[in-house]
C-alpha positions in Angstrom: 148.6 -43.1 -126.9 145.3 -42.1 -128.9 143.5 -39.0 -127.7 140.2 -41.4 -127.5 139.1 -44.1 -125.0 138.2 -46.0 -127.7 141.5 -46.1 -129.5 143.3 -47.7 -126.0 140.0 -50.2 -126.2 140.9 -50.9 -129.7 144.0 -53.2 -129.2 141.8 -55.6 -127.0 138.5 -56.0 -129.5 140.5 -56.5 -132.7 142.9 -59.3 -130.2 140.0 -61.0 -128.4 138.0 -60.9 -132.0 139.3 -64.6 -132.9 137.9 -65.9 -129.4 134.1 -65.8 -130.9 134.5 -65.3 -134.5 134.6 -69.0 -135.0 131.5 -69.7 -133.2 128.4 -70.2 -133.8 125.8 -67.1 -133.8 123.8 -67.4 -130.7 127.6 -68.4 -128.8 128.8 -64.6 -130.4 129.0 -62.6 -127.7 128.5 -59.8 -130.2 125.3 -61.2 -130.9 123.6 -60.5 -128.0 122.6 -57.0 -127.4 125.2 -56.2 -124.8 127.9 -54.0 -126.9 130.9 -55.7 -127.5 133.2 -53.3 -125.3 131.5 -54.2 -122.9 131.9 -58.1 -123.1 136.0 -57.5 -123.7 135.9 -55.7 -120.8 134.1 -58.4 -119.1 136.4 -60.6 -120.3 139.7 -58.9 -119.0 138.2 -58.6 -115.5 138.1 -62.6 -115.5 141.6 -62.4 -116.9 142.9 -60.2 -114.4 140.8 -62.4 -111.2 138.2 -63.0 -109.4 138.0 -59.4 -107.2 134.7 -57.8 -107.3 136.6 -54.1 -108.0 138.3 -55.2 -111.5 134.4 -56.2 -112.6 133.4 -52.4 -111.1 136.6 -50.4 -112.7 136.2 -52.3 -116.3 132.5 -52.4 -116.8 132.3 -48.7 -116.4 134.6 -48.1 -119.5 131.6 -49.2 -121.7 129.6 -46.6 -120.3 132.5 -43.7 -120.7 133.0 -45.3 -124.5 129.2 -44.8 -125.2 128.7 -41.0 -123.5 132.0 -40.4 -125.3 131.0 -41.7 -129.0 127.5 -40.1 -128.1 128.7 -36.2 -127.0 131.7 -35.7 -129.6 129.2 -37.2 -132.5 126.7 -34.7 -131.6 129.4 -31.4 -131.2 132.0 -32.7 -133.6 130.5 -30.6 -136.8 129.7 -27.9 -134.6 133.2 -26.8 -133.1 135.4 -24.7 -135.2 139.2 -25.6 -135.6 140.1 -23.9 -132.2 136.9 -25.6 -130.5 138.1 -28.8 -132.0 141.9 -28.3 -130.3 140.0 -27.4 -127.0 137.5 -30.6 -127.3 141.1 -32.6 -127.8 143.3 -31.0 -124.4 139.5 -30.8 -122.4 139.1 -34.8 -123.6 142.8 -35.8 -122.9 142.1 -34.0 -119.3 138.8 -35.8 -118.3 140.0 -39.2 -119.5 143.0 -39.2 -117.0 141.0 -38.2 -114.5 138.5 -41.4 -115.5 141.6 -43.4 -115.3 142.7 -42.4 -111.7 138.8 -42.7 -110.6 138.4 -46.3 -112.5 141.7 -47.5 -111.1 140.8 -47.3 -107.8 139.2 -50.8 -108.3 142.5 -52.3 -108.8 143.8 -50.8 -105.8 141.2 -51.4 -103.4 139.6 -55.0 -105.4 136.9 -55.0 -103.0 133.2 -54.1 -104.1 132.6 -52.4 -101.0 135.6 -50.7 -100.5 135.5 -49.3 -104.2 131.7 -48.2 -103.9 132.5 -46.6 -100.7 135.7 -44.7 -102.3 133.4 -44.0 -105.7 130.4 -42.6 -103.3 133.1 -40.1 -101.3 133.7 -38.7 -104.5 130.1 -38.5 -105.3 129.9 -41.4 -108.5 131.2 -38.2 -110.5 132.5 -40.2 -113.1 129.4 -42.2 -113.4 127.2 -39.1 -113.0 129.6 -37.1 -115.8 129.2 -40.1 -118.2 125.4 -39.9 -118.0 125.2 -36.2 -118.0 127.4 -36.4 -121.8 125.4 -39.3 -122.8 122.3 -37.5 -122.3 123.4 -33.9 -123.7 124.8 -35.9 -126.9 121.2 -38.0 -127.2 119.6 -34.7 -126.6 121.8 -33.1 -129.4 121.2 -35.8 -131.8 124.2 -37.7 -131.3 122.9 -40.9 -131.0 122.2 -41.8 -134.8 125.0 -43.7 -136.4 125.3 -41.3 -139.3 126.2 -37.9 -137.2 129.2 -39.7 -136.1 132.5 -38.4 -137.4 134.8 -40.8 -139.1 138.4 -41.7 -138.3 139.5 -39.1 -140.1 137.9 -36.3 -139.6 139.0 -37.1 -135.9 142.5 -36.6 -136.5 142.6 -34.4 -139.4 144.9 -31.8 -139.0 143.5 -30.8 -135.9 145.6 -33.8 -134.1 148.3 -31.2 -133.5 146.4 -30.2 -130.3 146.4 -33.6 -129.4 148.7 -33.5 -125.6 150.4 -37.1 -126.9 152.6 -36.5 -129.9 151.5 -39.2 -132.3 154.7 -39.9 -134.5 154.5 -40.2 -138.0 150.8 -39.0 -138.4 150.3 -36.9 -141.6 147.5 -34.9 -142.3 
């Protein structure tokens, strides 16, 4: 398992890519201005059924994949080595916790019932999401070319990564 959201979100693009690649433009549904996480994730809430709390759990991820890209793109150059091993164990923490907080539309499939769990815990996964979004947008994390590349990701700093990743060579 990746240390990034976007590296357990990976699998599904790159598998539901042939489902509109062959289609014509305006049918894309990464032609429309809706980012493409967000229609896989669209798409495997219809796979998994019709229950209004697997729309709610899965359509937040594109909002979590966005504050995350936005807030490490912004800090990334700015954290020395031991900040960067700190950002990876601080990361790995918060997105179990997103995990446990999303999944509680699986368990409880109603909208209702989710939005009422989500409010008794104050939307703080929604709230947190905005709050990084913001502080990255406000640190200049937003432009494409501040974002760090797959490799300076891992570098050799994966070693504080919680999830040994076998075979990984710096």
């Amino acid at each position: 398992m990746g240390h990034e959201t976007r590296w357990g979100t990976g699998p599904w693009l790159s598998w539901l890519s042939p489902v509109w690649e062959p289609r014509p433009g305006h049918l894309r549904p990464d032609a429309h201005p809706l980012p493409r996480s967000a229609w896989t994730m669209l798409l495997s809430a219809y796979w998994h059924g019709l229950h209004p709390g697997y729309y709610l759990s899965f359509l937040t991820v594109p909002l979590c994949l966005a504050a995350e890209g936005c807030l490490e793109a912004a800090l990334w150059g700015r954290l020395s080595p031991r900040g960067q091993k700190v950002w990876y164990w601080v990361h790995w923490f918060l997105k179990m916790r997103a995990y446990d907080y999303m999944c509680m539309g699986f368990v409880l499939l109603s909208m209702g019932s989710t939005l009422r769990y989500w409010a008794s815990v104050y939307f703080c996964l929604h709230i947190l999401a905005l709050a990084c979004l913001g502080l990255g947008l406000a640190l200049g994390g937003g432009r494409p070319g501040r974002r760090k590349t797959a490799s300076q990701s891992l570098g050799c700093a994966h070693a504080a990564c919680p999830v040994f990743l076998p075979g990984l060579q710096c």
